[in-house]
N, CA, C and O atoms as CSV, one atom per row, in Angstrom:
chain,resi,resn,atom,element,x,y,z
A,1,UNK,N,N,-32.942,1.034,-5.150
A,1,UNK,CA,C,-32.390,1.927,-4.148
A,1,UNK,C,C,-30.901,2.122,-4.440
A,1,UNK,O,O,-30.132,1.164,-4.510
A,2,UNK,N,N,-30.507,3.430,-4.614
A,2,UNK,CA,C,-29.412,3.584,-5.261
A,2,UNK,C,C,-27.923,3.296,-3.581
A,2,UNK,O,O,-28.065,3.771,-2.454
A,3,UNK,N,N,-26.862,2.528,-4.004
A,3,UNK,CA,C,-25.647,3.044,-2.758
A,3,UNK,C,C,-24.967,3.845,-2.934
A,3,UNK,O,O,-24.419,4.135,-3.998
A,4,UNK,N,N,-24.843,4.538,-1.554
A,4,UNK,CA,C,-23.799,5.610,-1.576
A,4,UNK,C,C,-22.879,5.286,-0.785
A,4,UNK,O,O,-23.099,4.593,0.209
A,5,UNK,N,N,-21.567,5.791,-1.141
A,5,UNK,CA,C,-20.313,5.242,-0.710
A,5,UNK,C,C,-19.670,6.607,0.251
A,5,UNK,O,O,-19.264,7.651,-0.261
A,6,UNK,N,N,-19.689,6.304,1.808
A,6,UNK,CA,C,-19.126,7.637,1.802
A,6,UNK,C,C,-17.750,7.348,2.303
A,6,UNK,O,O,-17.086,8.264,2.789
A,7,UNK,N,N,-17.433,6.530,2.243
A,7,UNK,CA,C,-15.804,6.930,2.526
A,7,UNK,C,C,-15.234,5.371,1.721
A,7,UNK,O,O,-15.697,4.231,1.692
A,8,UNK,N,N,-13.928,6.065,1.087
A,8,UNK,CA,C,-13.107,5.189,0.242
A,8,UNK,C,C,-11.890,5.036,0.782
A,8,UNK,O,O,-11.533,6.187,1.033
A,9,UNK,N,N,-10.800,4.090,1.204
A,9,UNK,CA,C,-10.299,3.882,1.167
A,9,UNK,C,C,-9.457,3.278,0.322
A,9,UNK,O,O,-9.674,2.163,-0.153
A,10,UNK,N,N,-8.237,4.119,0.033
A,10,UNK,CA,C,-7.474,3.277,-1.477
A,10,UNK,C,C,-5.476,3.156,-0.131
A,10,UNK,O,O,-4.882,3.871,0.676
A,11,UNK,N,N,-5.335,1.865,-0.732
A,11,UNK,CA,C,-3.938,1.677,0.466
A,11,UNK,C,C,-2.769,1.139,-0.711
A,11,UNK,O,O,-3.346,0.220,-1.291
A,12,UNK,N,N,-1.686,1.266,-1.187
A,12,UNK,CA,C,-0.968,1.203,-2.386
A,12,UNK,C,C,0.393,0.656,-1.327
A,12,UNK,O,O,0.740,1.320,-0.350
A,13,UNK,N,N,0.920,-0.380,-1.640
A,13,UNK,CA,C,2.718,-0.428,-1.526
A,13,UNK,C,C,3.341,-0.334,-2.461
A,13,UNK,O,O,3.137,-0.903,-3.534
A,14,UNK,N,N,4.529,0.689,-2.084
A,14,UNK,CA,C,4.834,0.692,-3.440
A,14,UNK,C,C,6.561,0.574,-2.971
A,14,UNK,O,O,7.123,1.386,-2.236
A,15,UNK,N,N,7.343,-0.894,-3.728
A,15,UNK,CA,C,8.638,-1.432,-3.461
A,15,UNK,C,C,9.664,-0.971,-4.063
A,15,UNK,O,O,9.725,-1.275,-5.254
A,16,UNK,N,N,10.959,0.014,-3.427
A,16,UNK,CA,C,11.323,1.050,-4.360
A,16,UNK,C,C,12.563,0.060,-3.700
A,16,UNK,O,O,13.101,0.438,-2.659
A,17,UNK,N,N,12.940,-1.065,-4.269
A,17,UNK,CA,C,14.226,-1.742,-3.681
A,17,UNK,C,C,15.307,-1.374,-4.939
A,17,UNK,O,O,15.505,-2.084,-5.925
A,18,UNK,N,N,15.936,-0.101,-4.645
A,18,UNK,CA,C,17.049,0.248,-5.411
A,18,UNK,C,C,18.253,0.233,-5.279
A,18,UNK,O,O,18.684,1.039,-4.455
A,19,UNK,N,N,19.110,-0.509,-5.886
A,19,UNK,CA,C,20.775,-0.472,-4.701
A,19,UNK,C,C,21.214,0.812,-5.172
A,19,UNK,O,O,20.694,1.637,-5.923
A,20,UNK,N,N,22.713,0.763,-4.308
A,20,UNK,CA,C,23.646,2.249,-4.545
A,20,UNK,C,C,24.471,2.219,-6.017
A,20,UNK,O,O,25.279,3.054,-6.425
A,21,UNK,N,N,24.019,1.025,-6.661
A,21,UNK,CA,C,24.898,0.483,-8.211
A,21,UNK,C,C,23.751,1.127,-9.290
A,21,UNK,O,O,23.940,1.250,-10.500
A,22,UNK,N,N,22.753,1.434,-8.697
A,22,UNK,CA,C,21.651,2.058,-9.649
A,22,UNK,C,C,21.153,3.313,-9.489
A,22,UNK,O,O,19.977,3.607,-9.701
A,23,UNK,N,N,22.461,4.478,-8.922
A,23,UNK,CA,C,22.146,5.688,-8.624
A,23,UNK,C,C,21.582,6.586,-9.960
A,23,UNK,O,O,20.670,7.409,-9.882
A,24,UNK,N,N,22.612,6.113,-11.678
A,24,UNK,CA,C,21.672,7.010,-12.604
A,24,UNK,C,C,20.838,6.957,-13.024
A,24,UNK,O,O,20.390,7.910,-13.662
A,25,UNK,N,N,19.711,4.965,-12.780
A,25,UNK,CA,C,18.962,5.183,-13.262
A,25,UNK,C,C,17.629,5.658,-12.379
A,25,UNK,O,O,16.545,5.958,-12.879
A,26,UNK,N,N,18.080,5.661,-10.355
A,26,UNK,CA,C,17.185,6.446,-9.760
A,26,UNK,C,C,16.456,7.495,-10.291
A,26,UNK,O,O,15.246,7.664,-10.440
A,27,UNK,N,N,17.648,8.316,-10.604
A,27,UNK,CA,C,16.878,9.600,-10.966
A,27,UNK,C,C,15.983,9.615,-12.059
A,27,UNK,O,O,15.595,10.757,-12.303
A,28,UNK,N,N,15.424,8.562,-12.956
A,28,UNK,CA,C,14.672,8.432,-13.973
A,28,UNK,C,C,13.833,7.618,-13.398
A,28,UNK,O,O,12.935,7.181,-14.117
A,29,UNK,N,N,13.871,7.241,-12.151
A,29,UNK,CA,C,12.654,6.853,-11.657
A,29,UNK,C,C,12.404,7.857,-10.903
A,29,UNK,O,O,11.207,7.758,-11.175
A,30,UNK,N,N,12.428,8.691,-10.240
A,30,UNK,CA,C,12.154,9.867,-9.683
A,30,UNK,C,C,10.942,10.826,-10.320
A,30,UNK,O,O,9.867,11.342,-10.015
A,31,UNK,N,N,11.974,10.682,-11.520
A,31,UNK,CA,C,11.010,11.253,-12.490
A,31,UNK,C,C,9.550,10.510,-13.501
A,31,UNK,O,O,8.524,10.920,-14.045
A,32,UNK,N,N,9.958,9.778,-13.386
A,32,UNK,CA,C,8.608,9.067,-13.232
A,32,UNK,C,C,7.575,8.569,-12.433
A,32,UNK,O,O,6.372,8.457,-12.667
A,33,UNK,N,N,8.363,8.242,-11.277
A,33,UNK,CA,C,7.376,8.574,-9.677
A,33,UNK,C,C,6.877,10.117,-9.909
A,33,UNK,O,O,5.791,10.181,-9.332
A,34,UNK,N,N,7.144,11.239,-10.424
A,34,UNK,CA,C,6.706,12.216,-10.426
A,34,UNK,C,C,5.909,12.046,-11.210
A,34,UNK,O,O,4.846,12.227,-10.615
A,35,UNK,N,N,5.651,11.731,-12.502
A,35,UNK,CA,C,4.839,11.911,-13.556
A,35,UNK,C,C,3.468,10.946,-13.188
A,35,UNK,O,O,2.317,10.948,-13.624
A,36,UNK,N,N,4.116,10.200,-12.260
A,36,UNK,CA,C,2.749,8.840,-12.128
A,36,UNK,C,C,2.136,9.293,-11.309
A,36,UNK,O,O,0.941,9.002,-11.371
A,37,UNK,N,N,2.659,10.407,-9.890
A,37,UNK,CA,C,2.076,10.937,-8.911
A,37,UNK,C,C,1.153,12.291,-9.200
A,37,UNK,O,O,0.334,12.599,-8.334
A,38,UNK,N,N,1.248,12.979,-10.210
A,38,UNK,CA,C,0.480,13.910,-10.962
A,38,UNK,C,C,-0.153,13.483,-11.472
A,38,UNK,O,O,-1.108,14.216,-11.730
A,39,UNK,N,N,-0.264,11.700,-12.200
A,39,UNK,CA,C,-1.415,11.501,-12.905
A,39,UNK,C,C,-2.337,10.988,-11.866
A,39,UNK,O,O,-3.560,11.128,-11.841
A,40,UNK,N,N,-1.677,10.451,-11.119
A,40,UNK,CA,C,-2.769,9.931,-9.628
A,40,UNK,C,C,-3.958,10.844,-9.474
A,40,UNK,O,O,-5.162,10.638,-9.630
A,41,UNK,N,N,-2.916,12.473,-8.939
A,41,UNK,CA,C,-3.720,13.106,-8.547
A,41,UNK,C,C,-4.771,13.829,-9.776
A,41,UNK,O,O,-5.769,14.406,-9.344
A,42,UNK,N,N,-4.563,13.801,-11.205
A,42,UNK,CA,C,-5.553,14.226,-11.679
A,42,UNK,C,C,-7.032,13.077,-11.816
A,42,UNK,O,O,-8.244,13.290,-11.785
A,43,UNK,N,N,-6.523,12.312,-11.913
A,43,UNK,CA,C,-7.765,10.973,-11.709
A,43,UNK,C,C,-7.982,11.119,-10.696
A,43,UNK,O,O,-8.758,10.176,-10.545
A,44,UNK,N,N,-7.902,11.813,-9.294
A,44,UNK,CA,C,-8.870,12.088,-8.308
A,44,UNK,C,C,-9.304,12.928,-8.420
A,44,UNK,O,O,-10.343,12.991,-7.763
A,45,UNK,N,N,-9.023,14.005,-9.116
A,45,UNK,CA,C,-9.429,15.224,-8.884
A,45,UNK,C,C,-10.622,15.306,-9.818
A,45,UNK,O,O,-11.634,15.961,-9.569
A,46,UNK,N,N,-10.342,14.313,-11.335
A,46,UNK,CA,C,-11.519,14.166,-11.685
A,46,UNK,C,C,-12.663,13.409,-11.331
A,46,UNK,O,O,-13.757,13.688,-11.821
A,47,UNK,N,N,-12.493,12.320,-10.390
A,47,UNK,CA,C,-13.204,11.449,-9.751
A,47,UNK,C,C,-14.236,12.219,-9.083
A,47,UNK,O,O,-15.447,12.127,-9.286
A,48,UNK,N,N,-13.281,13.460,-7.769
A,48,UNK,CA,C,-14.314,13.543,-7.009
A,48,UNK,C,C,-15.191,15.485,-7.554
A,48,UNK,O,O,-15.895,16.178,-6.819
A,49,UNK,N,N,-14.790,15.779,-8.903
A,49,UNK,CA,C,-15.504,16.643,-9.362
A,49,UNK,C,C,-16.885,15.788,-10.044
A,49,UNK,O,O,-18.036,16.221,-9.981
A,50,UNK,N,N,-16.529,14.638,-10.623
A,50,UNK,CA,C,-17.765,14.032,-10.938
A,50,UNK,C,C,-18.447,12.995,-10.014
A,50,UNK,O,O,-19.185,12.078,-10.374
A,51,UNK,N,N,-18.195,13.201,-9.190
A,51,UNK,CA,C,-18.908,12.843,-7.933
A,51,UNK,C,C,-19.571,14.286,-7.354
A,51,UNK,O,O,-20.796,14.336,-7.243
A,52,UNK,N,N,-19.068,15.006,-7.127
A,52,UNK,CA,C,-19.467,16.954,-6.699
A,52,UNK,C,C,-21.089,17.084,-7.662
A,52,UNK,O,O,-22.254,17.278,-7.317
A,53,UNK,N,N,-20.438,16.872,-8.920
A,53,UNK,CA,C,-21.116,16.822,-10.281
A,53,UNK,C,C,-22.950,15.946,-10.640
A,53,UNK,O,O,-23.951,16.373,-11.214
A,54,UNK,N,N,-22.584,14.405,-9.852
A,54,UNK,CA,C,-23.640,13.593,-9.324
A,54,UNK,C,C,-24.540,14.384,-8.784
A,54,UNK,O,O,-25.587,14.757,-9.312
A,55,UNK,N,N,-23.773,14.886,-6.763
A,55,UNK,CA,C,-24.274,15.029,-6.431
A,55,UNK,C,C,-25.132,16.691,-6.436
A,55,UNK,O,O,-25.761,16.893,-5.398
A,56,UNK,N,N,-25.174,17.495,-7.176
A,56,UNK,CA,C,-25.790,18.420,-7.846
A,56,UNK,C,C,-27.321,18.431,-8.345
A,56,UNK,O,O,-28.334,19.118,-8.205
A,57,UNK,N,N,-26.840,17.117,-9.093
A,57,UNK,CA,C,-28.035,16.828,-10.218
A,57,UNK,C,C,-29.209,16.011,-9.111
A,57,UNK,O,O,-30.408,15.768,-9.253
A,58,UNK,N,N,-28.232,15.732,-7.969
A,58,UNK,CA,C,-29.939,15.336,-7.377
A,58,UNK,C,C,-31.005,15.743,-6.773
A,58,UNK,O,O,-31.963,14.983,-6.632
């Protein structure tokens, strides 16, 4: 008997303890909080197309 999962919960902290002595290299974390937050969202987006995808075929 196959499970189905219908609701996921995903909960992340994320500790951005930066002082005011590390203002130039903020901005290169910025930009990488950006790049990590676009990859987030494409790994969901492929997640729940192949989940869409599953549920098709049944």
């Amino acid at each position: 008997m196959p499970i189905e999962i219908k609701e996921l919960h995903i909960k992340i902290n994320v500790d951005e303890g930066s002082s005011p002595k590390e203002a130039s290299s903020s901005s290169k974390n910025k930009t990488n909080a950006q790049k990590d937050k676009t990859t987030l969202i494409a790994t969901c987006v492929e997640a729940v197309l192949e989940i869409l995808e599953q549920q098709k075929e049944r």
